[in-house]
C-alpha positions, 0 to 999 in steps of 0.5 A: 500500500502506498498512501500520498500526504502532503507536508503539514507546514506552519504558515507563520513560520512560511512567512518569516522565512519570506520576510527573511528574503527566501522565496516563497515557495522554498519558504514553504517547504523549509517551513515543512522540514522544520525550519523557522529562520533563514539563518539556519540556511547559513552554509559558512563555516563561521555558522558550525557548531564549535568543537568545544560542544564535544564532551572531552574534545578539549581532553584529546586535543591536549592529549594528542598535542602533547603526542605531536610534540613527543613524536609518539607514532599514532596509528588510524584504525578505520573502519571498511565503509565510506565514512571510515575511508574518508574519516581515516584520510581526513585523519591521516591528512590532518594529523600530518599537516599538524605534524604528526607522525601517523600511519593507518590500518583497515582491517579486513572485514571477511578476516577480522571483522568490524571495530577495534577488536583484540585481533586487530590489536595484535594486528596493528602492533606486529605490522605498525608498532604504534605508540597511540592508537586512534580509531575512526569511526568505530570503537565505542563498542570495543571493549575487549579491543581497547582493554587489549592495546592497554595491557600492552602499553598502547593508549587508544583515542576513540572517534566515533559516532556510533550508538554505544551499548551499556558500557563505554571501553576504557580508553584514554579518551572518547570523542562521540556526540552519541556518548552520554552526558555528550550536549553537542547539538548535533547527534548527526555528525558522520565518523568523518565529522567528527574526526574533523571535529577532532583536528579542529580542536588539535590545532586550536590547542596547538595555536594556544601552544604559540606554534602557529597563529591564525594566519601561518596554521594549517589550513583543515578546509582543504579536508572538506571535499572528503568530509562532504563525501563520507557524511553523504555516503553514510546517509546520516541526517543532513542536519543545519551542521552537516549541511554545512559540512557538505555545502562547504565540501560541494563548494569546493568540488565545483571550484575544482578544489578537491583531492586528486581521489576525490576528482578521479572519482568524479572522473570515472563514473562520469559524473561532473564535479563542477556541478557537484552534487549530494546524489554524485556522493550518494550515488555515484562516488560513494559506492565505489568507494564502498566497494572495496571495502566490500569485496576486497580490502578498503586499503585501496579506497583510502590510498585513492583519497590520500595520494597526492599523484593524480595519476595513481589516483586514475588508476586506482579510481578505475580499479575502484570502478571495476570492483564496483562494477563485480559487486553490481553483478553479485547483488543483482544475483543475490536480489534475485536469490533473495526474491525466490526465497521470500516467494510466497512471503506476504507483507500483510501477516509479517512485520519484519524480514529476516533471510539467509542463504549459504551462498551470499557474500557477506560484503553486499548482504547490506544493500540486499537488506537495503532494496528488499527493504525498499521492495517489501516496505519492512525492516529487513536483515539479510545473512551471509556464512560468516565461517565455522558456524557462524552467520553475519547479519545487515539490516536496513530498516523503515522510519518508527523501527529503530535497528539497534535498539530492536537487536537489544531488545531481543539479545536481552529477550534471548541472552546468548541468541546474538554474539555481537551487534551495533549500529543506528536507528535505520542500519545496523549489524549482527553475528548469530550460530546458523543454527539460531536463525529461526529463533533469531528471526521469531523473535524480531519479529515479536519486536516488529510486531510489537513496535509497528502499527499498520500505519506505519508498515504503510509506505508514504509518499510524502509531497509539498503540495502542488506548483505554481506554473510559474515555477516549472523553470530551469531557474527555479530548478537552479535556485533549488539545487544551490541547497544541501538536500539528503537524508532527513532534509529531503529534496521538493517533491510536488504533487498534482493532476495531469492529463497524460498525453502519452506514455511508452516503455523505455528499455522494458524498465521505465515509463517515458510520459508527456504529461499536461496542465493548464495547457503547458506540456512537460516530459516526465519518466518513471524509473522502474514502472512499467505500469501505465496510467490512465487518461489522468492522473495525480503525479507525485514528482521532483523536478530535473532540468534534463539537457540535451544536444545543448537545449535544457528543458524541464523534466519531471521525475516521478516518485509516484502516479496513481490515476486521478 
């Protein structure tokens, strides 16, 4: 079931905006997300919440000052995703413009799995001897990982922004907006942000020390293409303080102001970075990156965004795209398995998903999870063999469920059902015995059942309501594309009735139509619809300006149609 709602929006709040000098139909749709002054439009960096917001920030930025200034060897431990390639190059690129001594390790998801566990302590000690150890993105729930480094004289610095368990690890220190007493405004930032967060205050520290001023420090803006990069990738929040991270990091993508990684990367999937937008690092750049963390090592991914060699970034960024190009074939065949497994499931007597197969590669289980869950409109976890016994899960879930705390809820229902867990609301992870899986999957879906009402378990099309004629413009598509739209700050989708002039099947997978209103005629497409409309019928759409043989026209993108 599909239900179409229009944003609820208040008025006044529509009319400051206006009063403020923001045009009138953004006005209405940045009152719908929640916005009430034009200020929290700003995108300058003076505008970001400051890092003393962060509980114990100062207490690092001592602590790894003082470490710069000993010439203690610090080690990044990353984690395999985006977020923690990017959060791992902004840290090794940072820390050495602030003159660290800093080298990295990624450790291999198939072989040690995920976070700072006591394998990869012993890892990183027998490969890199460190004095100091620093993981982004992961580490709040590596308990046994940091015990471990501290019974051989190794400090750890834990940068993350995952949601902690009952316990937090005895590190020297842990930076994470998510960590209790923890009052930063913004709960959203990615493992990039915060690491950023972290080289902010280092250097604000180190200034006080008298080593640079304002004008003779180390620039840290030039890491913002690959903040930008990780924080969109990761799908967190676009709050009022990621939207500025990413705007500054698009601002200078577009100048051309970016890491040879980073442009490479536009290169190769034929994307153009002056016209950088967030769906290029959604979409585009993001899952080549990914890529290599999920078939192979991301070691690959990290060394593209941190040379400075534009041609080994070219070569890696094309071998990137091939890896990315296998991973595409393997999970269209994994959906495909997935689907016949789930062929006589039926969404109206289940709350949840859970499905395993023998011959799923665990590095692409997640975004199976991703489109069964797009598909089917319920949380869903996916297995993959994990070895010895074992099953990895990844989940994917739907506004009301949060992931992680559903897992909790069952690990205490069922002590000894789930080995390990973690995550956040919408994307979380597991480890269970193969032979647990029923049980596993009953009691999720107890929790499903629990938690979610049929309303909820309805997907909504949520729009702004209909469009001034007026506003069918390349113009106003330009003044929409100068914002920061991504997740949880969604991008304009109108709704209103047409008269279908005509539709035809393009490449047996989309709907090409020529729709009209009030006597103006519009192109529009429907990506993976085949299913024709009727002579009218109530369009729910976002607005693209296609550009063809030099000519740009409006076109209409079509999240959903019903007839009218």
């Amino acid at each position: 079931m599909i239900r179409v709602t229009t944003r609820p929006y208040s008025p006044q709040q529509a009319d400051q905006l206006i009063a403020e000098g923001v045009h009138p139909v953004l006005a209405r749709v940045y009152a719908a997300r929640g916005l009430s002054s034009a200020r929290e439009l700003a995108s300058e960096l003076n505008a970001l919440f400051p890092p003393s917001g962060l509980l114990h920030i100062e207490a690092a930025a001592v602590y790894l000052a003082d470490a710069i200034a000993a010439r203690k060897k610090l080690v990044i431990v990353a984690d395999y995703d985006c977020d923690g390639a990017t959060a791992c190059a902004v840290g090794l690129r940072g820390l050495r413009l602030l003159g660290a001594t800093v080298d990295y390790i990624v450790p291999n998801r198939f072989e040690y799995g995920y976070g700072l566990t006591p394998e990869i302590v012993e890892l990183t000690v027998r490969e890199k001897n460190p004095d100091i150890i620093v993981t982004v993105d992961n580490g709040i729930a590596s308990i046994d990982g940091v015990a471990a480094a501290k019974q051989r004289g190794i400090d750890v610095v834990v940068t993350d922004h995952h949601l902690p368990g009952d316990a937090l690890p005895d590190a020297r220190v842990i930076v994470n907006p998510n960590q209790p007493q923890c009052g930063f405004p913004s709960k959203n930032l990615a493992g990039v942000g915060v690491m950023f967060y972290v080289l902010l205050a280092v250097r604000a520290e180190m200034r006080k020390r008298g080593l640079f001023d304002a004008s003779t420090q180390p620039r840290l803006d030039t890491l913002l293409d690959l903040v930008a990069l990780g924080t969109v990738a990761d799908v967190v929040k676009l709050d009022t303080n990621n939207r500025i991270l990413v705007a500054q990091g698009l601002k200078r993508m577009r100048a051309g102001r970016m890491h040879p990684g980073i442009a490479a990367l536009f290169r190769v999937s034929g994307r153009e970075a002056r016209n950088a937008s967030p769906f290029d690092l959604g979409f585009a750049l993001g899952p080549r990156l990914n890529a290599a963390g999920r078939l192979e090592d991301m070691s690959l991914g990290i060394e593209c965004l941190v040379t400075d060699d534009e041609g080994r970034a070219w070569e890696i960024a094309q071998q990137l795209n091939e890896i990315n190009l296998k991973r595409r074939e393997i999970e269209a065949e994994m959906q495909d398995t997935a689907l016949l497994h789930l062929d006589d499931f039926r969404p109206a007597d289940a709350s949840t998903i859970a499905v395993f197969d023998d011959g799923w590669h665990q590095g692409v289980i997640g975004i199976v999870a991703s489109r069964l869950k797009e598909k089917f409109y319920r949380p869903t976890i996916t297995f993959a063999p994990a070895g010895d016994g074992w099953i990895k899960g990844s989940g994917r879930s739907i506004p009301g469920f949060h992931l992680r705390d559903a897992l909790d809820l069952v690990s205490k229902r069922v002590p000894g059902l789930i080995d390990k867990f973690g995550g956040h609301a919408m994307a979380a992870g597991l480890t269970i015995r193969l032979e647990h899986f029923d049980t596993f999957t009953e009691a999720f879906e107890a929790v499903g059942r629990a938690w979610l009402s049929e309303a909820q378990l309805e997907r909504v099309v949520e729009t702004d309501g209909p469009l001034e004629d007026d506003f069918y413009s390349v113009q106003f598509i330009e003044l929409l594309d100068g914002q920061v739209w991504g997740q949880g700050f969604a991008p304009p989708v109108f709704c209103d009735e047409f008269r279908v002039v005509s539709q035809r099947i393009l490449k047996d997978r989309h709907l090409k139509l020529l729709l009209e209103r009030n006597g103006r005629r519009y192109d529009a497409i429907w990506f993976g619809n085949t299913a024709s409309l009727g002579e009218r019928a109530r369009v729910a759409f976002r607005l693209d300006a296609n550009e063809y043989n030099g000519v740009t026209k409006v076109q209409l993108l079509v999240e959903h149609a019903e007839p009218a």
